[in-house]
Backbone as a ProteinNet text record, in pm:
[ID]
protein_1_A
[PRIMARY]
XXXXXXXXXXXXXXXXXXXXXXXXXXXXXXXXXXXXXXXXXXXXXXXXXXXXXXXXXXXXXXXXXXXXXXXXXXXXXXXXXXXXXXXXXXXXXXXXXXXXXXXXXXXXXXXXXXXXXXXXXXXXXXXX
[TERTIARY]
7669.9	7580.7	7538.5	7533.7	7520.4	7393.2	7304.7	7181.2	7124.9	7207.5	7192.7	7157.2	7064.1	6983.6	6997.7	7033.3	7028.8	6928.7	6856.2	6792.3	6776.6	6727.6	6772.5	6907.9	6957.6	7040.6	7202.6	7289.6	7442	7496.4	7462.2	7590.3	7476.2	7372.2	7303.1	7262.2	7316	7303.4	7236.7	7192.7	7066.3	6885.8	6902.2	6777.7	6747.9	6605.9	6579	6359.3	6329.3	6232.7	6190.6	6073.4	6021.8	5972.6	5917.4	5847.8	5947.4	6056.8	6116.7	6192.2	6193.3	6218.2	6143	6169.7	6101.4	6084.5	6058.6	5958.4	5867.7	5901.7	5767.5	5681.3	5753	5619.6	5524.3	5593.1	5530.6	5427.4	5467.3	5346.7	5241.7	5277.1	5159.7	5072.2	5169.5	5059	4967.6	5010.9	4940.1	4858.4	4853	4745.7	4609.6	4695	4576.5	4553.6	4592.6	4501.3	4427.1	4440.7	4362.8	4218.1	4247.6	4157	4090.6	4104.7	4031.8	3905.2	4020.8	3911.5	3775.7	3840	3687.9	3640.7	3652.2	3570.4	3497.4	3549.8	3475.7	3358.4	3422.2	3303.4	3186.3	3229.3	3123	3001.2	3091	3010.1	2893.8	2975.6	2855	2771.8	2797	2696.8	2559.4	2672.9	2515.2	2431.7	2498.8	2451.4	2329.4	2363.3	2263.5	2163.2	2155	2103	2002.1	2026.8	1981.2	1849.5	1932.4	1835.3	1719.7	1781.7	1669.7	1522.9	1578	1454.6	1420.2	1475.8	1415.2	1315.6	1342.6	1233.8	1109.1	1113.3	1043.4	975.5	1044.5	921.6	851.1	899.4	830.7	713.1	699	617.1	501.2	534.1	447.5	341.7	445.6	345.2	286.4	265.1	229	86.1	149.6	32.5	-69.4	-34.5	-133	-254.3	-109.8	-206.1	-342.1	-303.7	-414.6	-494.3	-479.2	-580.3	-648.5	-612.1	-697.7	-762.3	-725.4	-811.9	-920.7	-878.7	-971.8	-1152.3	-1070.3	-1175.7	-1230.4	-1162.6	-1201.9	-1328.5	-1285	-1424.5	-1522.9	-1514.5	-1596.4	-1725.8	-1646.9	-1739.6	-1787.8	-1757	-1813.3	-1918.6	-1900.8	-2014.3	-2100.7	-2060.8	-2182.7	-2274	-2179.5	-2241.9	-2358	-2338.1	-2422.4	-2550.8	-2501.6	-2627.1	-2716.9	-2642.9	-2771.2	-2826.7	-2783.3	-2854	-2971.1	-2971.2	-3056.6	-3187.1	-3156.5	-3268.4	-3346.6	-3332.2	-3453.1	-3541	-3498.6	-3608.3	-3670.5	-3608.9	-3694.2	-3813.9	-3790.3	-3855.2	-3991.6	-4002.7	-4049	-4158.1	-4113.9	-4146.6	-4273.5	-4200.9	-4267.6	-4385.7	-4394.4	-4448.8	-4584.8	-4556.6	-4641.1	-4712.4	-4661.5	-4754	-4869.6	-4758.9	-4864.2	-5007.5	-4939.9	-5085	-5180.4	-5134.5	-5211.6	-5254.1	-5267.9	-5293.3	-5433.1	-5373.8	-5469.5	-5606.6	-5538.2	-5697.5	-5762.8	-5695.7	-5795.8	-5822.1	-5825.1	-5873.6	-5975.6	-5975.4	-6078.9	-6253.8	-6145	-6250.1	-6367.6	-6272.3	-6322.3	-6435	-6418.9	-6472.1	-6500.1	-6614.1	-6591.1	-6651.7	-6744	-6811.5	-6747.2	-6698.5	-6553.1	-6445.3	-6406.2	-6281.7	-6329.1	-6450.2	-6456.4	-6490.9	-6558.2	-6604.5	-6449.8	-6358.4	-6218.3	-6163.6	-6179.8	-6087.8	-6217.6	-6334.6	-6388.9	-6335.6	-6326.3	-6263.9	-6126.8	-6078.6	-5938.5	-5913.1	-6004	-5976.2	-6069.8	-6123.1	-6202.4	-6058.1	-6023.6	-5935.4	-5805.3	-5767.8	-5678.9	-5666.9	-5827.1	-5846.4	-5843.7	-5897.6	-5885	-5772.8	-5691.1	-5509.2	-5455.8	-5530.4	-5458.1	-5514.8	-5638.1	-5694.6	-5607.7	-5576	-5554.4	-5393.1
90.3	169	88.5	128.7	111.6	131.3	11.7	43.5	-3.6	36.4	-35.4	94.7	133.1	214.4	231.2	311.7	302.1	350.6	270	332.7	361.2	510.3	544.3	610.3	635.1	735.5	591	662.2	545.7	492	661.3	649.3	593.7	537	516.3	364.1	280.9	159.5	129.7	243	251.1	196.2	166.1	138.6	286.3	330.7	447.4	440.6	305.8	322.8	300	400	466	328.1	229.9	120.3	50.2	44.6	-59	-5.9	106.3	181.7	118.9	73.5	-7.8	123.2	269	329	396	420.1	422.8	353.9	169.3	75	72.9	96.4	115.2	206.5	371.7	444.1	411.5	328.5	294.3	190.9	73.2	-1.5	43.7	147.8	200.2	275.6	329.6	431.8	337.9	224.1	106	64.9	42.6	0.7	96.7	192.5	307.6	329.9	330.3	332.9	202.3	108.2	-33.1	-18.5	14.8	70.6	105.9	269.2	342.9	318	236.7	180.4	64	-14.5	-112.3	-62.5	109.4	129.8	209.8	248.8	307.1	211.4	152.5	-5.6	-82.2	-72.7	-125.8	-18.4	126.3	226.7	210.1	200.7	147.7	50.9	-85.4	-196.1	-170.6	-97.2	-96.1	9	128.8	183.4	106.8	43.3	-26.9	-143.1	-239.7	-288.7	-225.4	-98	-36.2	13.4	103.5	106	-9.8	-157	-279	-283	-300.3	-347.3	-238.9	-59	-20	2.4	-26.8	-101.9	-202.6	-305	-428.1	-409.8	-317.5	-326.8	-193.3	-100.9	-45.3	-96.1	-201.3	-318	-365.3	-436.5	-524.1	-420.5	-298.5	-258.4	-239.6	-171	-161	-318.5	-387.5	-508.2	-555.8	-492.9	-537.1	-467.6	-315.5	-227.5	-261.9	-293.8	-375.2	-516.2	-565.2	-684.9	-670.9	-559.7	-459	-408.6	-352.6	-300.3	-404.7	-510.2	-593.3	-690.3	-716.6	-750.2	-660.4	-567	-460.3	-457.9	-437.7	-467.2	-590.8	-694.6	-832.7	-828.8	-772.2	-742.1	-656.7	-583.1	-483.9	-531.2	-624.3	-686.4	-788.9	-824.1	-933.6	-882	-797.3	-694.6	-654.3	-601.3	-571.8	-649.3	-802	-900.4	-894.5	-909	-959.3	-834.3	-718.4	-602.8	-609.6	-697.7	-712.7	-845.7	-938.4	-1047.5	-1008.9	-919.1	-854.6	-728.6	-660.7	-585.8	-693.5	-782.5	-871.9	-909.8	-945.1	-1015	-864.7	-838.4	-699.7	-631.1	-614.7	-656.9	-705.4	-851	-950.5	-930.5	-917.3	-894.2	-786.5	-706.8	-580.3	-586.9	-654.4	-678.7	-773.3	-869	-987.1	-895.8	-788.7	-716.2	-658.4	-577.8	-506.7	-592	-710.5	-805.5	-833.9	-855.4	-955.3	-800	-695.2	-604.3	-534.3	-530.4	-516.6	-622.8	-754.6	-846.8	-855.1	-840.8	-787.8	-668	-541	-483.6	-381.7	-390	-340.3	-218.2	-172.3	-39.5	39.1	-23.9	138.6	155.4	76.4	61.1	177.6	165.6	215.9	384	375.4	484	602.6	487.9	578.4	579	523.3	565.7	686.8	718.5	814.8	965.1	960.5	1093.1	1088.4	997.3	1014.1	1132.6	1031.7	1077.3	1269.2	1317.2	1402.4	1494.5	1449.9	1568.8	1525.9	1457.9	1459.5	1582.9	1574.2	1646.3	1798.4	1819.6	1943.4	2034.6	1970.9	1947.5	2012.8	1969.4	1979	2099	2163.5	2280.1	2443.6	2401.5	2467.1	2520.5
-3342.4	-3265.4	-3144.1	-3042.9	-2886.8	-2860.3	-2850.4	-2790.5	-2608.8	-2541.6	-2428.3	-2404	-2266.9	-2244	-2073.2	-1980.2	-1850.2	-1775.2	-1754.7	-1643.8	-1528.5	-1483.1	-1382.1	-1327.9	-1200.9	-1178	-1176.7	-1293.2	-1303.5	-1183.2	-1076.6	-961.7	-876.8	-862.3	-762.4	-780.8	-897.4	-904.9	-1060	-1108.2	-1201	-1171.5	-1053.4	-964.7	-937.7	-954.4	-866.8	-844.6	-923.7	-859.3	-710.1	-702.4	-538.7	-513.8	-584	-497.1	-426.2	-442.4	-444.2	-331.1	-249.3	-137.3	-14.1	66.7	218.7	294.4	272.4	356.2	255.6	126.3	44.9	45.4	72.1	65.5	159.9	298.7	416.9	423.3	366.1	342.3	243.4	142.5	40.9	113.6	222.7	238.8	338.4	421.2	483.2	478.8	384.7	288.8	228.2	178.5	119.2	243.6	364.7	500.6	490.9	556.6	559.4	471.3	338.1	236.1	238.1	270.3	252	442.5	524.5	652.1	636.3	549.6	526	459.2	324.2	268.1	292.3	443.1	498.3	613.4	614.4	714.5	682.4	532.4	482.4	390.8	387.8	294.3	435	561.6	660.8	717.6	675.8	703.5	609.1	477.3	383.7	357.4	415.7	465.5	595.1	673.5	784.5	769.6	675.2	655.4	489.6	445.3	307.9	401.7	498.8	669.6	684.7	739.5	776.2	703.3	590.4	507.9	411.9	411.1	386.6	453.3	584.6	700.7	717.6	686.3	658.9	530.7	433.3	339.9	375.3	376.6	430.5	533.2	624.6	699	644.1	582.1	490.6	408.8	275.5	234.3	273.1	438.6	469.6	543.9	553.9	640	516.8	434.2	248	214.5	238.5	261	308.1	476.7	548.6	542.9	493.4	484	335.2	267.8	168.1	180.6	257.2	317.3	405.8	459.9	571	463.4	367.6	274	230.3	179.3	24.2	169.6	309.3	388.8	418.1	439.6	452.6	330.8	196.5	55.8	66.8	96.1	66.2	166.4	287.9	367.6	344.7	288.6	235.4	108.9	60.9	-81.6	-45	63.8	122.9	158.9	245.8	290.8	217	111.6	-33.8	-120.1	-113.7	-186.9	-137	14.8	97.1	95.9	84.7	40	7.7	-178.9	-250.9	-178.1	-118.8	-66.9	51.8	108.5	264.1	160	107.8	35.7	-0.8	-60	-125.2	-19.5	66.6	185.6	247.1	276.6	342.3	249.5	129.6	61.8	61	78.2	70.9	203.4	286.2	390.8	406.5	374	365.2	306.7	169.5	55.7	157.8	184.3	261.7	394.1	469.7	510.6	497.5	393.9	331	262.2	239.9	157.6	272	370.1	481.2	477.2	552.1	646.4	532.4	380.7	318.4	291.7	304.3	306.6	453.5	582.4	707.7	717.4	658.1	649.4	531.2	444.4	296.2	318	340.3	381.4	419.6	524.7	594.9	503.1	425.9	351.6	244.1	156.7	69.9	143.8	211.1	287.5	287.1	380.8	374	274.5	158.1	40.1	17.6	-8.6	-40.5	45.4	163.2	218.2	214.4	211.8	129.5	1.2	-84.6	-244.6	-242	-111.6	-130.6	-94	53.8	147.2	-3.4	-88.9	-182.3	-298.7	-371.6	-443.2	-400.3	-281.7	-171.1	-205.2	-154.9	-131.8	-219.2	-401.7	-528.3	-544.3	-534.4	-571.4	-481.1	-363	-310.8	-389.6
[MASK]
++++++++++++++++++++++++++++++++++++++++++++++++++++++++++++++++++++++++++++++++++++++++++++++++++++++++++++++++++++++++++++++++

């Protein structure tokens, strides 16, 4: 039994693959130029477009940033401001009272005098 096997066409050499043809190869390599092209120019479309919205993130963040640095001084200034409330309160205060003692000690008759029509035109006030 004969196992030798031919491949391909007898009368044509038994060669018949297409690669091995010099204008098939020509169109294949030119097809893989071709295809390697657009895939080099679509690869730097997405490269420059990937650029671009890098750099507009980046400057988004950065603006988030400052607008939170913007705030986070704003609060620290305001925080300051309201420490300072209760000791002016305090202050103001104190004067007042120290005010009021001298200008009673100054004059006691009128003082009491005006808290009496005070407390009269008060009660007045409530009836009505």
């Amino acid at each position: 039994m004969d196992r030798t096997t031919t491949i391909g066409n007898p009368a044509l050499g038994g060669n018949t693959n297409p690669l091995s043809n010099p204008a098939t190869q020509a169109k294949l390599d030119g097809a893989a130029q071709s295809a390697h092209k657009t895939v080099d120019a679509v690869a730097g479309k997405a490269t420059e477009n990937v650029d671009r919205l890098s750099g507009t993130a980046h400057r988004a963040v950065n603006g988030a940033a400052d607008a939170v640095t913007s705030a986070t001084d704003a609060v620290a200034s305001a925080a300051d401001w309201a420490m300072g409330i209760p000791a002016q309160a305090k202050e103001m205060q104190t004067k007042v009272t120290d005010a009021a003692c001298s200008s009673i000690r100054a004059r006691p008759l009128t003082t009491v005098a005006g808290a009496l029509v005070v407390g009269y035109l008060v009660g007045r006030l409530a009836r009505w």
